[in-house]
Backbone as JSON Lines, residues from 0, in Angstrom:
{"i":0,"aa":"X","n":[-174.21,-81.5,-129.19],"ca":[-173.16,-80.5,-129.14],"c":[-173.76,-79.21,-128.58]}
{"i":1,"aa":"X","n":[-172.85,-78.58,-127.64],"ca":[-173.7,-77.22,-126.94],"c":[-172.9,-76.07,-127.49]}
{"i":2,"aa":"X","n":[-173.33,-75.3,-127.65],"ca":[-172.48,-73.53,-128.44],"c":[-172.68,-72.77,-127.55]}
{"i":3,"aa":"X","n":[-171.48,-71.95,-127.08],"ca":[-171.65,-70.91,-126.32],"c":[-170.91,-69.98,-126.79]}
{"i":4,"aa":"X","n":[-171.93,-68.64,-127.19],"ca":[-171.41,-67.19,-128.15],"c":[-170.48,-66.87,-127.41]}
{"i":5,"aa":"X","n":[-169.36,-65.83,-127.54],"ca":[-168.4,-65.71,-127.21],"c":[-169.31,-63.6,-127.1]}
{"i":6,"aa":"X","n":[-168.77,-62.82,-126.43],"ca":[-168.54,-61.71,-126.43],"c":[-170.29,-60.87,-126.48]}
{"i":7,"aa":"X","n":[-170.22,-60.35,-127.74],"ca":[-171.97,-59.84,-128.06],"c":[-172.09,-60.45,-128.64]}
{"i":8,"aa":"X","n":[-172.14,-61.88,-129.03],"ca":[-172.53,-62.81,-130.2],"c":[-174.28,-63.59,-129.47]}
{"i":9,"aa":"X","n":[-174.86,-63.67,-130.42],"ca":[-176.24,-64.51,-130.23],"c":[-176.26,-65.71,-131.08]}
{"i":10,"aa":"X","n":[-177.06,-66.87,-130.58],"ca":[-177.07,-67.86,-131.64],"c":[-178.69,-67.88,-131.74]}
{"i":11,"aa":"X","n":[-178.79,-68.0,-132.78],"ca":[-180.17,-67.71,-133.09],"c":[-181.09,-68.88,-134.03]}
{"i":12,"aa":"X","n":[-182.27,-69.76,-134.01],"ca":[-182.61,-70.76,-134.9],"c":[-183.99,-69.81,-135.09]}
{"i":13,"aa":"X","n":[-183.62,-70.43,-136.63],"ca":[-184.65,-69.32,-137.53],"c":[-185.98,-70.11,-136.66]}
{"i":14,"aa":"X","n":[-187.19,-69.21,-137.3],"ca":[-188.6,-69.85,-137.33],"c":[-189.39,-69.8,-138.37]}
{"i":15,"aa":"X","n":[-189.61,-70.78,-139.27],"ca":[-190.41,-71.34,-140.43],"c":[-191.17,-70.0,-140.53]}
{"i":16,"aa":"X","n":[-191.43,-69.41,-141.59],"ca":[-192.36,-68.56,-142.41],"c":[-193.73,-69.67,-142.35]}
{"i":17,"aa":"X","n":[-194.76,-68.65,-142.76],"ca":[-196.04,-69.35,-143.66],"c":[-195.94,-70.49,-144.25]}
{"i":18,"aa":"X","n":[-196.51,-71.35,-145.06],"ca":[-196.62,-71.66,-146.17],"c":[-197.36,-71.33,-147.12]}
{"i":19,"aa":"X","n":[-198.6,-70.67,-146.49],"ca":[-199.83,-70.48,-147.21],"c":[-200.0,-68.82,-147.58]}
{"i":20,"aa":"X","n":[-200.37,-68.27,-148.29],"ca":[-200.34,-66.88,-148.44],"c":[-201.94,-66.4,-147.74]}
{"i":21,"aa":"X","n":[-202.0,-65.05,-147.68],"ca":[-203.34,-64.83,-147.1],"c":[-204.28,-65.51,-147.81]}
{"i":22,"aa":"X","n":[-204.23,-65.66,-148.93],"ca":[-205.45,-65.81,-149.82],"c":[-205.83,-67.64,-150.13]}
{"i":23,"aa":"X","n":[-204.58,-67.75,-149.66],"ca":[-204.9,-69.45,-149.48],"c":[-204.41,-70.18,-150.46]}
{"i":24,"aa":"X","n":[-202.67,-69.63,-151.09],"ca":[-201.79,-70.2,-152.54],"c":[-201.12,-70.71,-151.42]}
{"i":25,"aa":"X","n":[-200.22,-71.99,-151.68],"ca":[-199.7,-72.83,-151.22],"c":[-198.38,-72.62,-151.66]}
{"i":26,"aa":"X","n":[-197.45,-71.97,-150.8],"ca":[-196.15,-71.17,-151.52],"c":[-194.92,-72.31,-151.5]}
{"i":27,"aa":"X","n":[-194.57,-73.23,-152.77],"ca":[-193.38,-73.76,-152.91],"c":[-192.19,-73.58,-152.31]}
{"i":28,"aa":"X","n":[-191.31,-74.5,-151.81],"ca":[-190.32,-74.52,-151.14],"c":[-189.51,-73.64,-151.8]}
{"i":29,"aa":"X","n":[-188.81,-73.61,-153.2],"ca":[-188.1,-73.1,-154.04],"c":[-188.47,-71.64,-153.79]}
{"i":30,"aa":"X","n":[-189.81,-71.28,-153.69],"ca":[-189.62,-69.6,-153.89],"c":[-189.84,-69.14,-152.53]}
{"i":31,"aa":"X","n":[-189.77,-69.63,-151.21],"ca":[-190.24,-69.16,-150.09],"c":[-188.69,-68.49,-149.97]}
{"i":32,"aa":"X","n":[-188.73,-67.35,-148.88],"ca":[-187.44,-66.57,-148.91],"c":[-187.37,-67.26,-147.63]}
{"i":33,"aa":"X","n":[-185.79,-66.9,-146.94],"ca":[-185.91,-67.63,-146.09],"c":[-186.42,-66.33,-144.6]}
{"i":34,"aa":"X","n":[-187.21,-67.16,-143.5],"ca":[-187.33,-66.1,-142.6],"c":[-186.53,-64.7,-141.43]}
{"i":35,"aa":"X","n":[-187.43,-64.07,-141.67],"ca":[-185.86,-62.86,-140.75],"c":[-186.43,-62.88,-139.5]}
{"i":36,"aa":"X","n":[-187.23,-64.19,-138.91],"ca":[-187.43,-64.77,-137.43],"c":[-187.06,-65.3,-136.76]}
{"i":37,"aa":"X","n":[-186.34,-65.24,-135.44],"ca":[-186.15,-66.92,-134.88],"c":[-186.37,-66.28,-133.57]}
{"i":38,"aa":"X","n":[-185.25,-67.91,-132.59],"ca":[-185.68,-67.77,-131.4],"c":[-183.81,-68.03,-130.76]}
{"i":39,"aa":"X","n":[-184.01,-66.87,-130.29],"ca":[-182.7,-66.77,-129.08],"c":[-181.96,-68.18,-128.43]}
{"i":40,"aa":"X","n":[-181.35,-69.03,-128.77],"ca":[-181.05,-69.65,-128.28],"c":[-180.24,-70.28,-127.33]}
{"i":41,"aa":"X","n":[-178.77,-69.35,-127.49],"ca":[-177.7,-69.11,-126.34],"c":[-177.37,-67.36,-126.87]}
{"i":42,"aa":"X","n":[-176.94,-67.02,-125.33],"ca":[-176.36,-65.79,-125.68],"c":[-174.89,-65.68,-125.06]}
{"i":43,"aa":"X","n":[-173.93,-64.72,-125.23],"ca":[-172.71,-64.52,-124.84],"c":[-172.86,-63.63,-123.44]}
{"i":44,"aa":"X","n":[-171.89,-63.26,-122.9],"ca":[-171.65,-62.83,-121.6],"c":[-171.73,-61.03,-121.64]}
{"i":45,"aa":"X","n":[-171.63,-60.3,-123.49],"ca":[-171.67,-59.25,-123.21],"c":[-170.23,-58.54,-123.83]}
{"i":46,"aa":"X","n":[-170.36,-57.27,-124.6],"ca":[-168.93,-56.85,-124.91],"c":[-168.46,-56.32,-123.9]}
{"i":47,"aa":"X","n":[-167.05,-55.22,-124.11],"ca":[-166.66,-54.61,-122.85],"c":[-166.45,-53.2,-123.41]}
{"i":48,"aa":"X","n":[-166.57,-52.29,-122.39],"ca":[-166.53,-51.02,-123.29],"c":[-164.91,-50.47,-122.93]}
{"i":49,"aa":"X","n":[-164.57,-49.17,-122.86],"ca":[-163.24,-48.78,-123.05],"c":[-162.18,-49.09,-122.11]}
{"i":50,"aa":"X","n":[-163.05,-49.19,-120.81],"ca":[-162.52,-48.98,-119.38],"c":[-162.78,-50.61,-119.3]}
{"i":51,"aa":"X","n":[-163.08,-51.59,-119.62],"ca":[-162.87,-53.25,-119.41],"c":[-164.1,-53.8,-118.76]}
{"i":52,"aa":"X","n":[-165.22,-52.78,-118.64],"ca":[-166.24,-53.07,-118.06],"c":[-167.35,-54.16,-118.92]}
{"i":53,"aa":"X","n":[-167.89,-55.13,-118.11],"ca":[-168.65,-55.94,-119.2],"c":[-169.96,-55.24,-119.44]}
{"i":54,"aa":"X","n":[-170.42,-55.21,-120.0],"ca":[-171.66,-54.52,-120.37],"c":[-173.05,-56.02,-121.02]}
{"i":55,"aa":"X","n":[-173.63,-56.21,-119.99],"ca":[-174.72,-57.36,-120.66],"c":[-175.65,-57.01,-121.98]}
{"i":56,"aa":"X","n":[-176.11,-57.75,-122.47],"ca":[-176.82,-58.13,-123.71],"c":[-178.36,-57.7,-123.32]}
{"i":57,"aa":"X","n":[-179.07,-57.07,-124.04],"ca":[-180.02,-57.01,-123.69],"c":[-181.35,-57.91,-123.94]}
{"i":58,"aa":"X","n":[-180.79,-58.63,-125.16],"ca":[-181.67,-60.35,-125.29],"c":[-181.53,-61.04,-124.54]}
{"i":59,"aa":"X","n":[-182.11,-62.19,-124.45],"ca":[-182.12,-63.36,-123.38],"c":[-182.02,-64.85,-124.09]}
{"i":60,"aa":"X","n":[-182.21,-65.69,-123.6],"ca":[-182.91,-67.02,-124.26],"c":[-184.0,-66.93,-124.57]}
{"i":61,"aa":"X","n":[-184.76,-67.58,-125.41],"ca":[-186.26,-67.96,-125.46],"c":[-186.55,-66.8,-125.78]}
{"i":62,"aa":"X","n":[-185.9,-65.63,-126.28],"ca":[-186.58,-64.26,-126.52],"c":[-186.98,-64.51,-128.55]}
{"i":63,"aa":"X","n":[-187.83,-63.89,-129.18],"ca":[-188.03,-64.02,-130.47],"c":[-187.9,-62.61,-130.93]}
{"i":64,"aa":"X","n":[-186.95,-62.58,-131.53],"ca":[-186.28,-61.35,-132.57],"c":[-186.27,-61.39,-134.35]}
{"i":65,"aa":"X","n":[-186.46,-60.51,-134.43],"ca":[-186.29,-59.86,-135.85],"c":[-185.24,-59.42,-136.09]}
{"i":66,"aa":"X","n":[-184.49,-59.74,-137.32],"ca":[-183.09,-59.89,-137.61],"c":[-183.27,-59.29,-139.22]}
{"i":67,"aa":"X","n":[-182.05,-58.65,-140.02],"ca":[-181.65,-58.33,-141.16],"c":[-181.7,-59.63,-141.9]}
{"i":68,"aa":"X","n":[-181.94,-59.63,-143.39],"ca":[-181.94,-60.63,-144.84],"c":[-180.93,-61.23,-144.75]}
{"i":69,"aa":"X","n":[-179.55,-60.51,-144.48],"ca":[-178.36,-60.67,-144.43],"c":[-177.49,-60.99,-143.17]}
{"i":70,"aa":"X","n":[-178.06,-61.08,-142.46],"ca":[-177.21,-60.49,-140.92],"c":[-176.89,-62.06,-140.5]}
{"i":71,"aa":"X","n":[-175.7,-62.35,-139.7],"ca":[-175.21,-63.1,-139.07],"c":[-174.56,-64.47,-140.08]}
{"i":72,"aa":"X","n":[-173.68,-65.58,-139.76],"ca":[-173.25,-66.57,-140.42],"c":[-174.05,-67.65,-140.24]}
{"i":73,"aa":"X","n":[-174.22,-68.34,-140.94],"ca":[-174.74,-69.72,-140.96],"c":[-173.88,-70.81,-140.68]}
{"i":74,"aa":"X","n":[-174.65,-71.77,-139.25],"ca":[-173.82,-72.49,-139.43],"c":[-174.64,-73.93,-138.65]}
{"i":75,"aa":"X","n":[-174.35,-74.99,-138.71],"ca":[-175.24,-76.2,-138.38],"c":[-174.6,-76.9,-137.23]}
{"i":76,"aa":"X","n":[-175.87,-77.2,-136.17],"ca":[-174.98,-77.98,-134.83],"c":[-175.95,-78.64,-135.24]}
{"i":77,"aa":"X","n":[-175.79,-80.08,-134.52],"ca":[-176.28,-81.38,-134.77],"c":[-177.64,-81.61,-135.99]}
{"i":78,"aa":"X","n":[-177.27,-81.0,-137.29],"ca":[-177.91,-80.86,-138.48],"c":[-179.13,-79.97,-138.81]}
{"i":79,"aa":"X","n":[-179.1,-78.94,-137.55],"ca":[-180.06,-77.95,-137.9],"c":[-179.49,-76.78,-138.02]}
{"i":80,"aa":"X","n":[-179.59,-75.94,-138.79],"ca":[-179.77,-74.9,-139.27],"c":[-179.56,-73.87,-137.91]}
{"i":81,"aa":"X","n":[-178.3,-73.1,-137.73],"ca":[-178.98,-72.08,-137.16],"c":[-177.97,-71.2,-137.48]}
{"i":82,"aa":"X","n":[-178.59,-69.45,-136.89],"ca":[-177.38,-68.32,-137.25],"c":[-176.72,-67.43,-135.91]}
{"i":83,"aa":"X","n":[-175.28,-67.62,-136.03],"ca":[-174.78,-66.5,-135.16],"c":[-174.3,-65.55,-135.41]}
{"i":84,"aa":"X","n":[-174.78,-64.04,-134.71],"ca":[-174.82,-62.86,-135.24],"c":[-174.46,-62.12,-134.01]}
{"i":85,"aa":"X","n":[-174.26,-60.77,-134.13],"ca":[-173.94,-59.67,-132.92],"c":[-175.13,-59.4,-132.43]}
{"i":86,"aa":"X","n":[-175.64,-58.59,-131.38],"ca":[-176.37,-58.29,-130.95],"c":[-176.92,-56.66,-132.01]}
{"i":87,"aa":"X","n":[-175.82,-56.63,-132.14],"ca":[-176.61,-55.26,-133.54],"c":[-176.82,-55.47,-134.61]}
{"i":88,"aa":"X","n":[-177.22,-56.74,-134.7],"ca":[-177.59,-57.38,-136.28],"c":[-179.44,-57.51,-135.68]}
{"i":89,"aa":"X","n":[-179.72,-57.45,-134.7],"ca":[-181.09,-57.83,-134.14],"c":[-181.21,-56.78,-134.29]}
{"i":90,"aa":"X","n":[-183.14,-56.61,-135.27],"ca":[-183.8,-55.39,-135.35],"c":[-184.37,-55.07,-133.96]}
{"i":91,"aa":"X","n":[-185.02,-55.98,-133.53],"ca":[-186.11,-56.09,-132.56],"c":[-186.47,-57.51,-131.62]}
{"i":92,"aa":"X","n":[-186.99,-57.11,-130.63],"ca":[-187.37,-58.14,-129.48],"c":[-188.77,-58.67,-130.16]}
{"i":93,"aa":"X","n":[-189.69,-59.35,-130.04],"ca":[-191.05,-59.46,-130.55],"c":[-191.59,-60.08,-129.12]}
{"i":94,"aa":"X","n":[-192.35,-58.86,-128.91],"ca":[-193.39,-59.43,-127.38],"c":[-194.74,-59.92,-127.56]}
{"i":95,"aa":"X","n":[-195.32,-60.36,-127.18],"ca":[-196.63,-61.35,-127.22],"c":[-197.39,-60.67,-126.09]}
């Protein structure tokens, strides 16, 4: 199944936290929070501002962002996990 965001919407699949803490504790599934990482996966075409103009997104695909605890809905395409959110729910780009 393929998703395509509608407007400023991003679809976003988290990326696994740690497991291990610095010190080398082996952190249980039950208490791991879940991560505020992922990876860009489809993006939308862009909102429009007053005058009907489209205005593009400034994420991409394949881009890795930092996102709010809370931010965006959950929802599952072919049994994985992923979240779609606005583009102002993204804290940050993460460059390498």
């Amino acid at each position: 199944m393929k998703v395509r965001p509608l407007n400023d919407r991003v679809l976003v699949l988290r990326i696994d936290g740690e497991e291990k803490t610095s010190g080398g504790i082996i952190i249980p599934d039950t208490a791991k929070e879940k991560p505020q990482e992922g990876k860009v996966v489809a993006v939308g075409p862009g909102k429009r501002d007053e005058e009907g103009k489209q205005i593009p997104l400034e994420v991409k695909e394949n881009d890795r962002v930092l996102f709010g605890k809370y931010a965006g809905t959950e929802i599952k395409i072919d049994g994985v996990e992923h979240l779609i959110m606005r583009e102002d729910d993204i804290l940050g780009i993460i460059e390498k």
